[in-house]
Every structure is written in C-alpha cells, then in structure tokens.
C-alpha positions as CSV (number, residue, x, y, z in Angstrom):
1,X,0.0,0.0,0.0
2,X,1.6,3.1,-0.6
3,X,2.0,6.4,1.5
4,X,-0.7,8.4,0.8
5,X,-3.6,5.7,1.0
6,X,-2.3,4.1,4.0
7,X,-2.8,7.5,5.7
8,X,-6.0,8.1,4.1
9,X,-7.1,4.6,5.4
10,X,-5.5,5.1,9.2
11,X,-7.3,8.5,8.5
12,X,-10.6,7.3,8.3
13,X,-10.7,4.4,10.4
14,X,-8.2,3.8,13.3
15,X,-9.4,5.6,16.6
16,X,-6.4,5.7,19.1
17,X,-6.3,8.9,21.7
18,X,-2.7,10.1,22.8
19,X,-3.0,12.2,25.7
20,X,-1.5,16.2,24.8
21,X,0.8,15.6,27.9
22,X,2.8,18.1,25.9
23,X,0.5,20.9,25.5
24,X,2.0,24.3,26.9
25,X,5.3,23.6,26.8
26,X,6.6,27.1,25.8
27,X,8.2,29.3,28.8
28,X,8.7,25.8,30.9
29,X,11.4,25.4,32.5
30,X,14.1,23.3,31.3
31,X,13.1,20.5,35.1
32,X,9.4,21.1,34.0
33,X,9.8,20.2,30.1
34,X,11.8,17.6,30.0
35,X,9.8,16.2,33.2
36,X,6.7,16.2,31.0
37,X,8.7,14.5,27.4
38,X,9.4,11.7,30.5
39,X,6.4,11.1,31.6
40,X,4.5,11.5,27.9
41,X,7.3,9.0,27.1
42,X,6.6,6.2,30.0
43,X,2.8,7.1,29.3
44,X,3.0,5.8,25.5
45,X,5.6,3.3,25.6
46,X,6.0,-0.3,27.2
47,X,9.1,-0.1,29.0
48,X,10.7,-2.3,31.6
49,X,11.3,-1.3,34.9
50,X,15.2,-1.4,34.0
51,X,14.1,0.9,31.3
52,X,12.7,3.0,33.4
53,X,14.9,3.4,35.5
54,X,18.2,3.9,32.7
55,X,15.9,6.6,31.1
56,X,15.6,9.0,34.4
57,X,19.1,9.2,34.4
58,X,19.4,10.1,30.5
59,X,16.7,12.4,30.6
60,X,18.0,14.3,34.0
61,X,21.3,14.5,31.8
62,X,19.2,16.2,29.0
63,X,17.8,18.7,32.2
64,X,21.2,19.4,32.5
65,X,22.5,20.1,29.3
66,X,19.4,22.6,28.6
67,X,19.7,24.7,31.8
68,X,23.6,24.8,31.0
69,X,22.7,26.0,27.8
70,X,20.5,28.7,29.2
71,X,22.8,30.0,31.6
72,X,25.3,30.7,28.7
73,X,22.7,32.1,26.6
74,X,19.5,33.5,28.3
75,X,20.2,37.0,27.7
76,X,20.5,36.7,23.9
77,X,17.1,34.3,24.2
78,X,15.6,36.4,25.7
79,X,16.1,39.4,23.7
80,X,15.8,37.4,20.6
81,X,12.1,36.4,21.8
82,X,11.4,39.9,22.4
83,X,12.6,41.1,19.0
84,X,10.4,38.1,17.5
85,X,7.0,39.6,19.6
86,X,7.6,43.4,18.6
87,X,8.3,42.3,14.9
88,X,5.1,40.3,14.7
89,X,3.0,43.3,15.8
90,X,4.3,45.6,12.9
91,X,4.6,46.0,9.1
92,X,7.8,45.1,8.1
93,X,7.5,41.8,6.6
94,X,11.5,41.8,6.4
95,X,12.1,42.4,9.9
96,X,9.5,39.6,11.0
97,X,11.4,37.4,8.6
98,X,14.6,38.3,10.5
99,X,13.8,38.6,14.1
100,X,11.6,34.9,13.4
101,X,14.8,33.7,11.9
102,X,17.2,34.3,14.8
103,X,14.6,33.5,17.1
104,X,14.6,29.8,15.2
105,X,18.6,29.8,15.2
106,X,19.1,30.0,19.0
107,X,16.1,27.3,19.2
108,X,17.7,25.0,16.9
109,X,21.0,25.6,18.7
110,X,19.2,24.8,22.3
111,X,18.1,21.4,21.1
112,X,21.5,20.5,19.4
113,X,23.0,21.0,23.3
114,X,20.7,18.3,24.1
115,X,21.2,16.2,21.0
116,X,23.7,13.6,23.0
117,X,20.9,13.3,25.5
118,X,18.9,12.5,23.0
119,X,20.4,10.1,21.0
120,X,21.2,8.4,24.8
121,X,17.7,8.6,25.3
122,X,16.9,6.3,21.9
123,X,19.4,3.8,22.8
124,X,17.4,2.8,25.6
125,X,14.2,2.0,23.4
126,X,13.3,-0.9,21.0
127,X,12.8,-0.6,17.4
128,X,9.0,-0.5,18.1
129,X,9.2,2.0,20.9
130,X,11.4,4.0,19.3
131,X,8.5,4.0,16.3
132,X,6.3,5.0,18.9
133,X,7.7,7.5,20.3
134,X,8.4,9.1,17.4
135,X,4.9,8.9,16.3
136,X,4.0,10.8,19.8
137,X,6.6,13.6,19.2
138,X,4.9,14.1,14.6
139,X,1.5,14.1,16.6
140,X,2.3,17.0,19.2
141,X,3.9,18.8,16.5
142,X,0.8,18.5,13.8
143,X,-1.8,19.3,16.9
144,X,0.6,22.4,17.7
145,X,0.1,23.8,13.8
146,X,-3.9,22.7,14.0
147,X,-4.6,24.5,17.5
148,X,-6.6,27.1,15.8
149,X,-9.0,24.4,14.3
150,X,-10.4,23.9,17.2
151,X,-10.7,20.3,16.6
152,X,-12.9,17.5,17.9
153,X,-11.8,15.0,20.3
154,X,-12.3,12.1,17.3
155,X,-10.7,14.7,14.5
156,X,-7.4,15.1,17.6
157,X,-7.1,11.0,18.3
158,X,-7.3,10.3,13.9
159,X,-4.5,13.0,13.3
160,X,-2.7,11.1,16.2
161,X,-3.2,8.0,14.7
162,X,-2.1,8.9,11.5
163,X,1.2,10.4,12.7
164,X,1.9,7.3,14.2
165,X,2.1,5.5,10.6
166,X,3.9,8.7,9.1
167,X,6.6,8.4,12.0
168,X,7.5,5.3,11.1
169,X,7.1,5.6,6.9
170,X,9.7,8.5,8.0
171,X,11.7,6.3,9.9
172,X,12.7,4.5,6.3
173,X,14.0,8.3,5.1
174,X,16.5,9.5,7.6
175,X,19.6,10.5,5.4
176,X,20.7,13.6,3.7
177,X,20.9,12.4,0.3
178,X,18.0,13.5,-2.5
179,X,16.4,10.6,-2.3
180,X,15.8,10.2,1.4
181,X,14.8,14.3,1.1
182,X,12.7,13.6,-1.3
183,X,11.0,10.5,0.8
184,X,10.3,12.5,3.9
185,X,8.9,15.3,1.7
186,X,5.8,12.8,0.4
187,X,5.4,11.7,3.7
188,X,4.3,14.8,5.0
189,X,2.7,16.3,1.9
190,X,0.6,13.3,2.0
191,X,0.3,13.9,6.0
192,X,-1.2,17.1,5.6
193,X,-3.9,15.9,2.7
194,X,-4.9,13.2,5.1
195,X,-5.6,15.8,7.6
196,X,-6.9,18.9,5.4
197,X,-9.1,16.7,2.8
198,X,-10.1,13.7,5.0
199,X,-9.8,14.2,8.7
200,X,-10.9,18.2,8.8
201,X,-13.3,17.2,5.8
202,X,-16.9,18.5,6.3
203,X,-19.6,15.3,7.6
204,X,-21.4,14.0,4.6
205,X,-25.1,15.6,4.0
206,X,-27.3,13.2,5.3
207,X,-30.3,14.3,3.6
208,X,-30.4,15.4,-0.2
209,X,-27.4,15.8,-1.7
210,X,-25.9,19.3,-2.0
211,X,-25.6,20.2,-5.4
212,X,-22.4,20.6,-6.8
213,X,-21.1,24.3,-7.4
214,X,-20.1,25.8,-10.5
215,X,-16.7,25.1,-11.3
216,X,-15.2,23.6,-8.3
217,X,-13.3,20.4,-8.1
218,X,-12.1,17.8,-5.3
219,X,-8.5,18.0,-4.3
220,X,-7.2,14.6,-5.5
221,X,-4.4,12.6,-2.9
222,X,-1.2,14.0,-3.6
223,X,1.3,12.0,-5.5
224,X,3.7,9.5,-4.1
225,X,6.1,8.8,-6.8
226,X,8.9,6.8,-5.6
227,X,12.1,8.8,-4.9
228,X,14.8,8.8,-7.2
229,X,16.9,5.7,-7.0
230,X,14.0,3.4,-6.7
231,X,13.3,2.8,-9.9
C-alpha cells in the first residue's frame, strides 16, 4: 500500500487517543519540560522497569545540558524572543522574517546541546518504541500547527493515529541524500492531505445531496512517486 492511502485509510478508520501531555510547553522550564517528554514517554511506551529506571538518568542529563545551555545564553534568548514579539505586531514583513529567523537559530541551537541526550535517550528504546515514540513527538507537533482548528476530540485521536504511521514511513527516510529528502517530503505532503481533505473534511449531507457548485473540483491525494533511485 503506498503512503498516501495508508494515511488516508488510518485517516478514516483507526481511533487511538494520545493524551496532549505536551500541551504548553513554551516558557517551561528546562526541570518542567523535559519532566513532561518523560512522563508522555513512559505514558506511551511499554518499558521495563530497568528501562525506566536507565531513562531517568538520560533524561536528567538532557535537564542538564538545557539549563547549562540557558545560563550561557539566556540574555541573547531572551532578547531574541522579544525582537520576534515586537516584529510580529508591525509591518515590516522583512524584519519579522529576520527577528523569526534568529529566534529559530538559537532554538535549533538549544536542542542540538541536548542532542547527545537525546540520541542516549533512543538507545534505551526498542525498534518499536522507538516508532512510537516518534509517532507521539509528529502528533504534538501536527496538533501544535492545528490549534486554531479547534478540533474535535475524534478529529485530535485520527490526526494522532495517522502520525503514528507517518513516523514510522519516515523512519525508512533518515539520510541527507535527494532521495531520502525527497521521501520525507511525500510523507508529509501526504500527512497534511490526510488531515486537510479527510480528517478536517466537512460530515457528509445526510439528507439530499448538495448540489455541486459551478466550477469547483475535489482536491485529489497528492502524488507519491517513488524517490529517485527506486526505480
């Protein structure tokens, strides 16, 4: 089956809620956020007590490697988030671009300090945890960009359950080359269909159908050629 129908099909059909442990994680401290990715983490995942117990210590290093981080740096993050906020309230489409893009350079920077942490913390996991976990972490992520949708509690647990099947589609695409680019690219192209055109999709009239208007077409499933290299 490939990408985009087994999204569409996981769209429609599978019902599996994830609870939003991670829901207001901005302006947490470094103790309180990576507190919560630990407990969302035990929450979804079938670990062993030896697990468990491995994986406090990993993620206390990651606590430590952020709040070292922000000592170094909280001036300059600071400032960089206020430059962000004023930006956003004006005109200057330039200097939103700018003040968004240093904002995003210091972030990016945070998380690399924490990247040994991280890749500590996947060592600990199983293949099929590690699949699930990553399927948690595309789901926050998605909900965070859909907030404004105010979605239902069945349209939140389907574009759970079809992160869960992207994660581990993008699992497959994890180098730099073109073709592993290219992979990750349909995955989420065909993410976001699944979400705009089936899970967000209006209900179905039940009555008389609605008569079609003049001129408009249905958005068809977006391609999934195979990247290059397959052939």
């Amino acid at each position: 089956m490939n990408v985009q129908w087994r999204l569409l099909v996981l769209a429609c059909l599978v019902y599996v809620f994830v609870p939003e442990v991670l829901a207001g994680q901005r302006g947490m401290s470094a103790e309180d956020t990576v507190k919560a990715q630990m407990d969302l983490l035990f929450a979804e995942c079938k670990l062993t007590d030896d697990q468990q117990k491995t994986l406090k210590e990993k993620f206390k290093a990651k606590q430590d490697a952020f709040e070292a981080w922000d000592k170094t740096n909280a001036e300059k993050m600071t400032a960089a988030q206020a430059a962000a906020a004023a930006a956003r309230k004006g005109a200057d489409a330039d200097a939103k671009k700018k003040a968004n893009e240093e904002l995003k350079t210091l972030q990016t920077e945070r998380e690399q300090a924490a990247a040994e942490a991280d890749k500590a913390i996947l060592a600990v996991l199983t293949d099929d945890q590690k699949n699930q976990w990553a399927g948690v972490q595309l789901a926050q992520a998605t909900l965070a960009k859909y907030k404004k949708n105010n979605l239902t509690d069945e349209q939140t647990a389907r574009i759970k359950s079809a992160c869960m099947i992207a994660a581990k589609d993008l699992n497959t695409f994890t180098g730099d080359d073109r073709k592993d680019k290219q992979g990750r690219a349909t995955v989420e192209k065909c993410l976001k269909w699944a979400i705009d055109n089936v899970i967000l999709a209006p209900a179905p009239a039940t009555s008389a159908p609605a008569k079609p208007t003049p001129g408009a077409t249905t958005q068809p499933p977006p391609e999934a050629k195979a990247p290059e290299g397959d052939k």
